[in-house]
C-alpha positions in Angstrom: 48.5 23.4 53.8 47.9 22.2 57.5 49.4 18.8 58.3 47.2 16.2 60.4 49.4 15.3 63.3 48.4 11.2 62.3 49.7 12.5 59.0 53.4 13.7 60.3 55.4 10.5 60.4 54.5 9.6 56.6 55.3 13.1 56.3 58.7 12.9 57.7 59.6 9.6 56.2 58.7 10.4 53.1 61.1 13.5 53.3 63.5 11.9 54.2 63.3 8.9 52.0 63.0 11.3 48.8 66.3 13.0 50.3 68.2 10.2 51.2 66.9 7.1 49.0 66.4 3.5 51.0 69.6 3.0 52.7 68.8 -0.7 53.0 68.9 -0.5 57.0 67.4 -3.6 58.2 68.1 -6.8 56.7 65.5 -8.8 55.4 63.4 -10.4 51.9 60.7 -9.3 53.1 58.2 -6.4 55.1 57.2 -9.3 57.1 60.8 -10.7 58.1 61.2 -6.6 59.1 58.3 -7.2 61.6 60.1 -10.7 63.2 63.2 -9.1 63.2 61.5 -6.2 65.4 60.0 -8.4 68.0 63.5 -11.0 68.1 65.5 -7.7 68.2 63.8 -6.6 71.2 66.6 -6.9 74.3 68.9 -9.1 72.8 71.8 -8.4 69.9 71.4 -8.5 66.3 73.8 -11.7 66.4 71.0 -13.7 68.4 68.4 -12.7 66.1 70.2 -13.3 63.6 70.8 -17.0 64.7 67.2 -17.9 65.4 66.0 -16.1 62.1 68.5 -18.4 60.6 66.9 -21.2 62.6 63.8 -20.8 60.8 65.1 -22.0 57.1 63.1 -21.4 54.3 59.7 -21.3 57.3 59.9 -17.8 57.8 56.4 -16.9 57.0 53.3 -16.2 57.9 51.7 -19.2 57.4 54.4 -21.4 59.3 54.8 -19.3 62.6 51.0 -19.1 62.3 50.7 -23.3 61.8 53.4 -23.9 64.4 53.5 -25.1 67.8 54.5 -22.8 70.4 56.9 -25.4 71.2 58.4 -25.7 68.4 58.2 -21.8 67.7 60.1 -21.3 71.2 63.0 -23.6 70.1 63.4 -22.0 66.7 63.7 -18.4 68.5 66.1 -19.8 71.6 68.8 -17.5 70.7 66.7 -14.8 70.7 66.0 -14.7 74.3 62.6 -13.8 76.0 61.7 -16.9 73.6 58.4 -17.2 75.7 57.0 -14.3 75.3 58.2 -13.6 71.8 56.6 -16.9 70.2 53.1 -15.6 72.0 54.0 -11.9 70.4 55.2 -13.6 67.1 51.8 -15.6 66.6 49.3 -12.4 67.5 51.6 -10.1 65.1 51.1 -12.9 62.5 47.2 -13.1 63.5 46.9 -9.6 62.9 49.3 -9.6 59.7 47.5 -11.6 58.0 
């Protein structure tokens, strides 16, 4: 059976998640913490993200980074640096998420 090359990276993950299980890699309730996470992480440590996804409470969500002021968004994600650009990034993700 011929693969499609779109097909290959299910193909792969699934491979390897039937061989090795979830190893529980990236920390988070839910997919859509995984895809803040991946914008906060980007050029900064874990420990920054890790403060400004603390700074959001019990307001990580869709619906609040989408309702929030990019104001308010920037000061939540300080630690995170590149908190600028990341709020912009974090509301078209959302956009798009949802």
């Amino acid at each position: 059976m011929m693969v499609k090359m779109s097909d290959r990276p299910l193909t792969i993950y699934s491979s390897l998640l039937a061989h090795y299980g979830d190893l529980h890699w990236w920390p988070a309730k839910t997919l859509y913490e995984v895809m803040v996470g991946a914008v906060l992480t980007q050029n900064t440590a874990w420990s920054n993200v890790e403060k400004a996804i603390t700074n959001f409470g019990d307001n990580l969500s869709p619906e609040f980074i989408l309702n929030a002021d990019i104001a308010e968004l920037t000061e939540i994600i300080r630690p995170a640096g590149f908190f600028n650009q990341k709020s912009v990034y974090l509301k078209a993700m959302t956009e798009w998420f949802i």
